[in-house]
C-alpha positions as CSV (number, residue, x, y, z in Angstrom):
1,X,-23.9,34.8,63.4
2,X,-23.0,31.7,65.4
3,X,-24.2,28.4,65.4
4,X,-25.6,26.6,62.8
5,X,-26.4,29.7,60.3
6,X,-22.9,30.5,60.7
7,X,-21.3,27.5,59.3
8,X,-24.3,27.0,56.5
9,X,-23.2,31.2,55.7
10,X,-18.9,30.1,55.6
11,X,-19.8,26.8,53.7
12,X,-21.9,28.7,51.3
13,X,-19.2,31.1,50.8
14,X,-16.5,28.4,50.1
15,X,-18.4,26.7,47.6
16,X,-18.9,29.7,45.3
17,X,-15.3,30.3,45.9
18,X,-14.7,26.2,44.9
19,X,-17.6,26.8,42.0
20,X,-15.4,29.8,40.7
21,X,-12.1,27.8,40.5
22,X,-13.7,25.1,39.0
23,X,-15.0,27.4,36.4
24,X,-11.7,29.2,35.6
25,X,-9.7,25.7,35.4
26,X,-12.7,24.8,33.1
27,X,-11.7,27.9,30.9
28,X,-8.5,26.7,31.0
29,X,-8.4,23.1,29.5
30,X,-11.2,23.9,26.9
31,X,-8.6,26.3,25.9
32,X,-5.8,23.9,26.0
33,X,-8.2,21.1,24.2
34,X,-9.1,23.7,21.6
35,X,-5.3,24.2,20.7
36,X,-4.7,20.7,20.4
37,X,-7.4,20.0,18.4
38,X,-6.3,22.8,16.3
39,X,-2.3,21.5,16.2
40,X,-3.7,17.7,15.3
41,X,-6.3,19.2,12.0
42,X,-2.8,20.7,10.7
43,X,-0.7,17.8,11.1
44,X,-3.5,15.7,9.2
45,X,-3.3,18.1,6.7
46,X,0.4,18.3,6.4
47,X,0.3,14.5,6.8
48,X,-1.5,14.2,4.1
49,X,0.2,16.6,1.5
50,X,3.6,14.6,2.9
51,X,2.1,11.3,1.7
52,X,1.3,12.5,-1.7
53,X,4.8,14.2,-2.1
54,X,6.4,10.7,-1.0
55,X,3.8,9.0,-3.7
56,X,5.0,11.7,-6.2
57,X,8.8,11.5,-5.4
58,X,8.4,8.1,-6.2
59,X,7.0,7.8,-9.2
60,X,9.2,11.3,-10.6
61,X,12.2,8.9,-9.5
62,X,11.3,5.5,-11.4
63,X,9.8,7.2,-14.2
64,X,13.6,9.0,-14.6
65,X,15.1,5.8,-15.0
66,X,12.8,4.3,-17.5
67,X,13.1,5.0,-21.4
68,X,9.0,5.5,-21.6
69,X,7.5,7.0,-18.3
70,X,5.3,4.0,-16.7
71,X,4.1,4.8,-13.5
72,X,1.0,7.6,-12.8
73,X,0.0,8.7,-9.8
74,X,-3.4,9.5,-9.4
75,X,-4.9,12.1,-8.4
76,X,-1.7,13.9,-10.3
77,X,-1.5,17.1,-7.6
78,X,-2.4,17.4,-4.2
79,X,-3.0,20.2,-2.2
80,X,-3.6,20.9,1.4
81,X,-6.9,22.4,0.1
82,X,-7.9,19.1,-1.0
83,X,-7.8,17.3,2.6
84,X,-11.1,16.4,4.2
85,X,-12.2,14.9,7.6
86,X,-14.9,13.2,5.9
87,X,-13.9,10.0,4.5
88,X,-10.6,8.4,4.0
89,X,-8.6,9.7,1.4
90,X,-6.7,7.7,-1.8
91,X,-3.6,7.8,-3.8
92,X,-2.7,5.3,-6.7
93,X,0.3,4.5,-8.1
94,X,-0.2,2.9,-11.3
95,X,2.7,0.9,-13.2
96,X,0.1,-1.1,-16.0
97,X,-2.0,-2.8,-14.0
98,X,0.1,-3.1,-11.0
99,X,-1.1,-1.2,-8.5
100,X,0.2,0.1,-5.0
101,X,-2.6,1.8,-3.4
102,X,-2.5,4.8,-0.7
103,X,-5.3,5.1,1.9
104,X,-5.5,7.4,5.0
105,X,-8.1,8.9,7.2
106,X,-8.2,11.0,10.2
107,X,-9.1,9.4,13.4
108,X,-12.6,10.1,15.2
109,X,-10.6,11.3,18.7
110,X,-7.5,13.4,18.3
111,X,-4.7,10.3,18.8
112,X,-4.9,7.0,19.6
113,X,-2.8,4.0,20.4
114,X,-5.1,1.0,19.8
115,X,-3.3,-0.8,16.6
116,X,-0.2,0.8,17.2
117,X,2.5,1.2,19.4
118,X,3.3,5.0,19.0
119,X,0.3,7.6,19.7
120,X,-1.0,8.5,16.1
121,X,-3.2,11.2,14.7
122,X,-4.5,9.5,11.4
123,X,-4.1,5.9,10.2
124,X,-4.3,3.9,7.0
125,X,-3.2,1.1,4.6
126,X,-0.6,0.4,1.8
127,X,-2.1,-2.5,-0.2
128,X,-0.5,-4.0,-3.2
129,X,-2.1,-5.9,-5.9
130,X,-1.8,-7.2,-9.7
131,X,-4.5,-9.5,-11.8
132,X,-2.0,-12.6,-10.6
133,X,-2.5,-11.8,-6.9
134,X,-6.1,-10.7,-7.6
135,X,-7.0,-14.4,-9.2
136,X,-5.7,-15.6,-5.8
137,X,-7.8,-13.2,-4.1
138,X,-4.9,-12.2,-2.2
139,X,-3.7,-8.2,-1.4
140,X,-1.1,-7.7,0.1
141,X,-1.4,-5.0,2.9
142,X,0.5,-2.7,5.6
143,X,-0.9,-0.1,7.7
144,X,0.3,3.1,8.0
145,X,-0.2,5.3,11.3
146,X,1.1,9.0,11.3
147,X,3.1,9.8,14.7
148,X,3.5,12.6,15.9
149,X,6.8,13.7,17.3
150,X,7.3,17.1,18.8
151,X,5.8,19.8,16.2
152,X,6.6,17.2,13.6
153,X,5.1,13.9,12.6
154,X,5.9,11.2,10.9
155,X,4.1,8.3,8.7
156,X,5.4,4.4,10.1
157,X,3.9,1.2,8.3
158,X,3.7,-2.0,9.9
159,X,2.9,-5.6,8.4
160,X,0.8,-7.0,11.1
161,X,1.7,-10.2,10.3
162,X,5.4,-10.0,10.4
163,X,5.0,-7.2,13.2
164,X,7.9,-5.4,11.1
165,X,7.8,-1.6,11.3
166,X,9.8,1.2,9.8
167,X,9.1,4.7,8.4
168,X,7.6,4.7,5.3
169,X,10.1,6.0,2.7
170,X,10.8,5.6,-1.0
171,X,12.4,2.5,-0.1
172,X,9.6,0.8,0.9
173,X,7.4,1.5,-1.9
174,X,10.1,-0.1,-4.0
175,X,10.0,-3.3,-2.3
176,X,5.8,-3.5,-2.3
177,X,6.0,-2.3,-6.0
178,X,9.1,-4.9,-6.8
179,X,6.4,-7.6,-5.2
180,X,4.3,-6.9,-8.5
181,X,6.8,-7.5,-10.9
């Protein structure tokens, strides 16, 4: 075929061929965005169970070094069974009436870099409170972003109004729970 015809015929051929590569790199990032979606629900999982252990370690440790155990943690066990997607999730640490609590959620996309400065996977709050600062109507609160770093991940806290950052440790539940006394 010449003319016309011919051209329509080779452009018809090359755009099944285009339609076809499209389709297979198609194939391809669905399968990469499936395995990261699948590598970010385990990290919120194991970022949860790592917050709990933290809460846990903390209160195991103070509760050594008192004559009378004082602080609870509630709920008392965690397991990676117990995460959900659903709503945020909450951990109290309890030393009579003065109370640091725990909250964390998984983000709606799979990371995000909107109130912090490192790509995160699931976000949250440390707030402390006791009846004094409650009569004030004053909380005090941190957020908490877990980052992920490599296969790992780790949970950061940030006081937005001192824009003071760190990696949440034991440490720093002692000074918020020290706040209380």
């Amino acid at each position: 075929m010449f003319g016309l015809a011919g051209k329509w015929k080779l452009k018809k051929s090359d755009r099944l061929g285009r339609l076809a590569a499209s389709i297979e790199a198609l194939r391809d990032s669905d399968q990469t965005a499936l395995e990261d979606s699948i590598r970010v629900d385990r990290l919120r999982v194991r970022g949860a169970v790592e917050l709990h252990e933290l809460c846990a370690t903390f209160a195991r440790e103070l509760n050594c070094r008192l004559s009378e155990p004082a602080v609870s943690l509630d709920p008392p066990t965690y397991a990676a069974a117990s995460y959900s997607d659903n709503g945020p999730g909450l951990f109290q640490l309890n030393l009579r009436g003065r109370l640091l609590q725990i909250e964390f959620e998984a983000l709606e996309e799979l990371s995000s870099t909107e109130d912090f400065r490192r790509p995160y996977v699931m976000r949250g709050a440390v707030r402390s409170f006791n009846q004094r600062l409650l009569d004030r109507s004053t909380v005090h609160e941190h957020g908490l972003f877990y980052c992920p770093k490599g296969a790992d991940a780790i949970w950061y806290y940030f006081d937005a109004r001192s824009y003071r950052n760190g990696k949440l440790n034991v440490d720093f539940l002692v000074k918020e729970m020290e706040k209380l006394l």
